[in-house]
C-alpha positions, 0 to 999 in steps of 0.5 A: 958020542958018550954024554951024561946029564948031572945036576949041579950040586955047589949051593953057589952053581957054577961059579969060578972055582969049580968052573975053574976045576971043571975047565981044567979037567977038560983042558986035561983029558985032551978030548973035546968035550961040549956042556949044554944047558936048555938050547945053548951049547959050549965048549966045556974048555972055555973058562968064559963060556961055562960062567956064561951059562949062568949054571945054578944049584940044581940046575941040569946040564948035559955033557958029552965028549968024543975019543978015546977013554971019553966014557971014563972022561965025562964020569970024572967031569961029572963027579965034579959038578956033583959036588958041592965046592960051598960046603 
């Protein structure tokens, strides 16, 4: 199963807008896709859950996905949380 760990750029961590963006993706390659934070893992498509990981500015998280084009899937979702949405 294809992962990648990233460190999340938004000054303001993961709050509702780019968890927002990154459910939507997820919602959007039809893949399922797991975001793992220390010892808690969650599905990356509940808008709930990534907000209750509590993600902050710098912060590392690791995500991973399994299906077809799941490689090209975890760079899109990374690219996300790599960018700062409070610049």
């Amino acid at each position: 199963m294809p992962e990648r760990t990233v460190t999340i750029a938004s000054a303001h961590g993961l709050h509702a807008r780019p968890a927002s963006l990154f459910v939507q993706a997820v919602t959007a390659s039809g893949l399922p896709v797991t975001l793992t934070k220390g010892d808690k893992t969650l599905n990356g498509a509940s808008i709930l859950g990534v907000i209750s990981l509590g993600i902050e500015h710098g912060d590392q998280v690791t995500l991973s996905a399994e299906g077809d084009n799941a490689d090209a899937v975890l760079d899109q979702l990374a690219e996300i949380l790599t960018t700062d949405f409070d610049a």
